[in-house]
C-alpha positions in Angstrom: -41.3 -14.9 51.5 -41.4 -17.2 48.7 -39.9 -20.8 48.8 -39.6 -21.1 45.0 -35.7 -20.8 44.1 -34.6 -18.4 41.0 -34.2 -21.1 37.6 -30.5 -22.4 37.0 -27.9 -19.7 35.6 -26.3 -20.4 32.3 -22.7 -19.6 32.5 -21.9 -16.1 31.7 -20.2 -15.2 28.5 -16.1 -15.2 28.7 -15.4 -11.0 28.1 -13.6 -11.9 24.6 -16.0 -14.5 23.8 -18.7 -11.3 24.1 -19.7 -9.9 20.9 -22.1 -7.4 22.5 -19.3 -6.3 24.3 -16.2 -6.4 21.9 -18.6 -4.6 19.2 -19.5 -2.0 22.0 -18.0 1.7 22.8 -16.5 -0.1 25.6 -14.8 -2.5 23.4 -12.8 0.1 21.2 -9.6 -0.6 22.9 -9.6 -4.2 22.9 -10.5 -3.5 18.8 -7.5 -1.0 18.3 -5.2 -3.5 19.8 -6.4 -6.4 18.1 -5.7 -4.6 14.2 -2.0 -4.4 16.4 -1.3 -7.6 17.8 -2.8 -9.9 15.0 -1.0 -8.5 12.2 2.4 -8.5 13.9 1.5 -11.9 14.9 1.1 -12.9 10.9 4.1 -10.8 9.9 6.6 -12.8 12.9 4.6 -15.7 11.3 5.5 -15.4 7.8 8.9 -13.7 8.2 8.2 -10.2 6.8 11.0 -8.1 8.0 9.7 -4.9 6.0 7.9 -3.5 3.1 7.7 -1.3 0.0 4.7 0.2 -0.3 2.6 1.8 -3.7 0.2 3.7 -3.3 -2.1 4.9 -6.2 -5.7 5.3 -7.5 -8.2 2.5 -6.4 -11.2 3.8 -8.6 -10.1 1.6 -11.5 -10.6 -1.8 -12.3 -8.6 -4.0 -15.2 -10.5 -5.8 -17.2 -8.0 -8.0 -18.6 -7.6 -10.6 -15.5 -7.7 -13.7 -17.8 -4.6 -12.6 -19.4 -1.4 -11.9 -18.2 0.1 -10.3 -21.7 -2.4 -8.3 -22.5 -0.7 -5.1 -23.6 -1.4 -1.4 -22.8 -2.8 -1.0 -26.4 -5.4 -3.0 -25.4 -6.0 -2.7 -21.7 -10.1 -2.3 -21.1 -10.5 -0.2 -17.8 -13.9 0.4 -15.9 -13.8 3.2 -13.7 -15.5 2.2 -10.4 -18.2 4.2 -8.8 -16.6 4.6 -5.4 -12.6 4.0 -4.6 -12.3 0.6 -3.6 -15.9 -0.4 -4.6 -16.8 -3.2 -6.9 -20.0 -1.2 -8.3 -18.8 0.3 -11.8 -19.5 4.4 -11.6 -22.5 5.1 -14.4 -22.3 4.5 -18.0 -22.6 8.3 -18.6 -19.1 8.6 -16.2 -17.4 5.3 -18.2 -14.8 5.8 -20.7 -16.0 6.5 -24.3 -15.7 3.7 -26.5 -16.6 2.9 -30.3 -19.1 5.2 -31.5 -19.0 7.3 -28.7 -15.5 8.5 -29.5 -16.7 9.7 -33.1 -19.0 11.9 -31.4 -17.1 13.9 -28.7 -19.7 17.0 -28.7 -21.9 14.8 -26.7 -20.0 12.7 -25.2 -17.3 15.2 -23.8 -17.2 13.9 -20.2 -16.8 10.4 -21.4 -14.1 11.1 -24.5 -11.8 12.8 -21.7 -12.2 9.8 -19.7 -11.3 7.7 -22.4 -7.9 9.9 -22.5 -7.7 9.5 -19.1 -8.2 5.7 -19.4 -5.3 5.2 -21.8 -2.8 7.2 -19.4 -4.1 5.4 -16.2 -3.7 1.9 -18.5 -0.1 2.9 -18.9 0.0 3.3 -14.9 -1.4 0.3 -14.1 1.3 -1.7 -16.2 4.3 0.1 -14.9 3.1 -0.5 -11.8 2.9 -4.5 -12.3 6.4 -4.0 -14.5 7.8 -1.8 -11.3 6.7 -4.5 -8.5 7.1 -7.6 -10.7 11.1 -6.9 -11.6 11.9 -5.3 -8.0 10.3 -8.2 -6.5 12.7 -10.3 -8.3 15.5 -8.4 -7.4 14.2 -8.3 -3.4 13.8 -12.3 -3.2 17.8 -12.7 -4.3 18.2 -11.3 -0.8 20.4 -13.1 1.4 18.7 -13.7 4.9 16.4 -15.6 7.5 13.3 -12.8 6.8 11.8 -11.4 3.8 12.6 -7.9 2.8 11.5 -5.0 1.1 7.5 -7.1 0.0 5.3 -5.0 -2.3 2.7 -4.0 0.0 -0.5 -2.3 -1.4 -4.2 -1.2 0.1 -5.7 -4.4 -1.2 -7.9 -3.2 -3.7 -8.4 -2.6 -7.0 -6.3 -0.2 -9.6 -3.1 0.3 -8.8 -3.1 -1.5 -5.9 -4.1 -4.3 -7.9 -1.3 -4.4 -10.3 1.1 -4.0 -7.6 0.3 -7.3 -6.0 -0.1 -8.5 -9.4 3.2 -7.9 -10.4 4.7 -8.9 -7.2 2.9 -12.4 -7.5 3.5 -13.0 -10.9 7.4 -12.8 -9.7 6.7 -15.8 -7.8 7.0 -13.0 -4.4 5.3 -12.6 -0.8 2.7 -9.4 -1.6 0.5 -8.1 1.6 -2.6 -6.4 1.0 -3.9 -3.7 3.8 -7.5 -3.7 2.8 -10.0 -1.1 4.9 -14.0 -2.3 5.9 -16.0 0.3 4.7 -19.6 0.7 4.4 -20.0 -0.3 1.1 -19.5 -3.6 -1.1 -15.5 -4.2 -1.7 -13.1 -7.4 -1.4 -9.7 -7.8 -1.8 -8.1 -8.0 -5.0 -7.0 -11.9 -5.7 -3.0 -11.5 -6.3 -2.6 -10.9 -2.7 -1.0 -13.9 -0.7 -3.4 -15.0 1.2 -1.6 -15.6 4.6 -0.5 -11.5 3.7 -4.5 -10.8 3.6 -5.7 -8.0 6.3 -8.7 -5.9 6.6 -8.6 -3.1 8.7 -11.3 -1.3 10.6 -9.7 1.4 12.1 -7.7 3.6 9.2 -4.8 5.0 11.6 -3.8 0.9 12.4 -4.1 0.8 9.0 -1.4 3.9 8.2 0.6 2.7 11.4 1.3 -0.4 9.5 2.0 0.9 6.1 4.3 3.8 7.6 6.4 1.6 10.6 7.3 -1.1 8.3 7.8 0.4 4.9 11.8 0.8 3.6 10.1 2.5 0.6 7.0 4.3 -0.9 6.1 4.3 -4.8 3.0 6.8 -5.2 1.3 6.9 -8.5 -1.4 8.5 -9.7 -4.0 9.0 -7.4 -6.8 11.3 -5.5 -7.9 11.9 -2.2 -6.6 8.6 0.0 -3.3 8.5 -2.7 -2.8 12.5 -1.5 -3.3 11.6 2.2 -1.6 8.5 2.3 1.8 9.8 0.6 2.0 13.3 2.3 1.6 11.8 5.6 4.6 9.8 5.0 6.3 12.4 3.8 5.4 14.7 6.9 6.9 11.9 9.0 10.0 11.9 6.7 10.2 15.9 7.1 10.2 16.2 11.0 12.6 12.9 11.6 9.5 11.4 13.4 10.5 7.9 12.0 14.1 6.5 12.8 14.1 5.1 9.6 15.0 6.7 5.9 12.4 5.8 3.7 13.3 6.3 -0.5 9.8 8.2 -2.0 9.2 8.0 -5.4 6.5 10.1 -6.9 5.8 7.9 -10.2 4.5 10.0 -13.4 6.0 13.1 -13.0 3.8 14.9 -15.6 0.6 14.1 -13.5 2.1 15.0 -10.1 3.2 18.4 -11.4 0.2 19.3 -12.5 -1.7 18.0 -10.1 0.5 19.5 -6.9 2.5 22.7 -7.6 4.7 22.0 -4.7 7.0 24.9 -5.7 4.6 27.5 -4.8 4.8 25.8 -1.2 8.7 26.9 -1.7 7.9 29.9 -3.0 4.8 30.9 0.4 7.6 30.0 2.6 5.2 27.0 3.7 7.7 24.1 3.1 11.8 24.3 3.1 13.5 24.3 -0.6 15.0 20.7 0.9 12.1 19.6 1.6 11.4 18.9 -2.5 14.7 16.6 -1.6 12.9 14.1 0.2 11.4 12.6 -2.7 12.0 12.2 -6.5 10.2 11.4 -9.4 10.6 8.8 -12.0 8.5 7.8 -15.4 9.6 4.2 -16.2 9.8 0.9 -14.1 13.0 0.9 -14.7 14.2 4.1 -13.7 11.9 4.1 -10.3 13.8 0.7 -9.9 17.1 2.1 -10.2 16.0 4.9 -7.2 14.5 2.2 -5.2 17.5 0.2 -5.2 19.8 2.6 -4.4 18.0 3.9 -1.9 17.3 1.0 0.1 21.1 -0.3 -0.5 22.5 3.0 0.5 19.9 3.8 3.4 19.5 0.2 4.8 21.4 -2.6 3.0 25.0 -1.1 3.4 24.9 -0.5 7.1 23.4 -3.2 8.2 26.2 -5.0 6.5 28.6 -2.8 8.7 26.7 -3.4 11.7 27.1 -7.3 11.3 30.6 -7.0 10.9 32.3 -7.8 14.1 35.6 -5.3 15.0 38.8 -7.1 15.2 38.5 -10.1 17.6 35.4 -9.2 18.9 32.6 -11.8 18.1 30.0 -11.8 15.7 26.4 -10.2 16.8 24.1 -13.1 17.5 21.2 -13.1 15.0 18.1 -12.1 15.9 16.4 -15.4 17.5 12.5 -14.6 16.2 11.2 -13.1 12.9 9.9 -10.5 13.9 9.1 -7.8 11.7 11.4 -4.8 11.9 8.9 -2.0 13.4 10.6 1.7 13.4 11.4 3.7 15.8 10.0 6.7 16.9 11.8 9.9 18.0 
């Protein structure tokens, strides 16, 4: 038997000081409950009671971010190679330009785009008109927490002008960026305190679904598709405790896009189901449904709620900030 003793023992890692283990199988549920806790954390933190969310394409970038005025006439888009990327698509896939539009024949592809470019141009303004003047209307609110903040992915497109608009209002705007496996950041009109990254997209849809009053969904594809009708499937079967106004914005493109009669008409959806959203075509007008909808679906009663009955007395207010997290049924 040997005399020699075993060499000293560093101390052993603390479990959440662990990255082997945190970034391990056997880590996943520490993870899930992380992209839980810390946001709520930051939303108590930053008194964000609940949100209105828009949803829309993210394979679009503006290239106007030096200035602010720049009209639609003018707007220069570059269409991104991946949603959420920052690597433009190819120069064959880019919107025509200059000579290239006198020469459709071989350029057909790109002279479509170029339509496209104009339409999704118009989109991207009237989303930062849409988030800029509600955002103005939702800071007038009386109250210890902020309500109704435009909420977007994080990214580029749509998302971007959202927050744009939203910040240019002189507003709280909360960006729910996702990692992915490919170069991206977070568009800069996000307050930064509001900034999340998400690794897991179901925290991510937990959090734009349980706090959101209201959804604006503009032109999109894939995640834009998946992202409203999920909300709306939560609407349809009363899931959610909550009423949530839906607004599908540019009702030209949905319609063709989604023939959601011919759901109606296959017996695959209820005729009321069309009922649990509407469409609108101008900031103003998708302001107008917002604002009636969150007045008459959250505003309204919880001003009859705080009114006490006859000598009864007043309902204490709620002693933290935290965020106001629906129900489910």
């Amino acid at each position: 038997m040997s005399d020699r003793l075993p060499p000293p023992l560093e101390s052993a890692s603390l479990a959440y000081e662990n990255p082997g283990f945190l970034n391990s199988p056997d880590g996943r549920l520490i993870r899930i409950m992380s992209e839980y806790a810390e946001p709520l954390a930051r939303f108590r933190r930053e008194r964000i009671r609940d949100t209105v969310v828009f949803f829309g394409s993210a394979r679009f970038r503006a290239l106007d971010v030096a200035n602010r005025e720049l009209s639609v006439a003018h707007h220069d888009l570059e269409l991104l190679a991946r949603p959420y990327g920052s690597e433009p698509a190819p120069h064959h896939e880019q919107p025509a330009k200059g000579a290239e539009l006198d020469d459709c024949a071989a350029n057909e592809l790109k002279c479509r785009r170029a339509e496209a470019a104009v339409e999704m141009a118009r989109y991207y303004e009237d989303a930062r008109r849409l988030a800029y003047i509600f955002t103005q209307w939702s800071m007038t609110l009386k109250g210890r927490q902020r309500r109704f903040v435009v909420t977007s992915g994080g990214g580029p497109g749509i998302m971007e002008a959202a927050n744009r608009g939203a910040y240019e209002a002189g507003g709280q705007t909360v960006g729910l960026n996702i990692k992915l496996p490919f170069e991206q950041e977070p568009n800069r009109y996000i307050t930064p305190a509001l900034n999340f990254e998400f690794h897991y997209f179901f925290m991510r849809k937990y959090w734009f679904a349980y706090l959101a009053k209201g959804l604006v969904v503009f032109p999109g594809g894939y995640g834009t598709l998946d992202e409203a009708f999920e909300i709306l499937t939560l609407t349809q079967t009363e899931k959610l405790a909550k009423k949530i106004t839906v607004i599908f914005y540019g009702s030209s493109f949905w319609k063709e896009v989604v023939n959601l009669n011919t759901l109606v008409d296959k017996g695959a959806i209820s005729p009321s189901d069309l009922e649990l959203f509407q469409y609108a075509d101008t900031p103003e007008e998708a302001f107008s449904l917002l604002k009636a909808g969150l007045i008459t679906n959250h505003l309204e009663p919880e001003s009859r709620h705080a009114q006490p009955a006859d000598g009864a007395p007043a309902p204490e207010p709620p002693s933290d900030f935290a965020p106001d997290i629906a129900k489910t049924r």
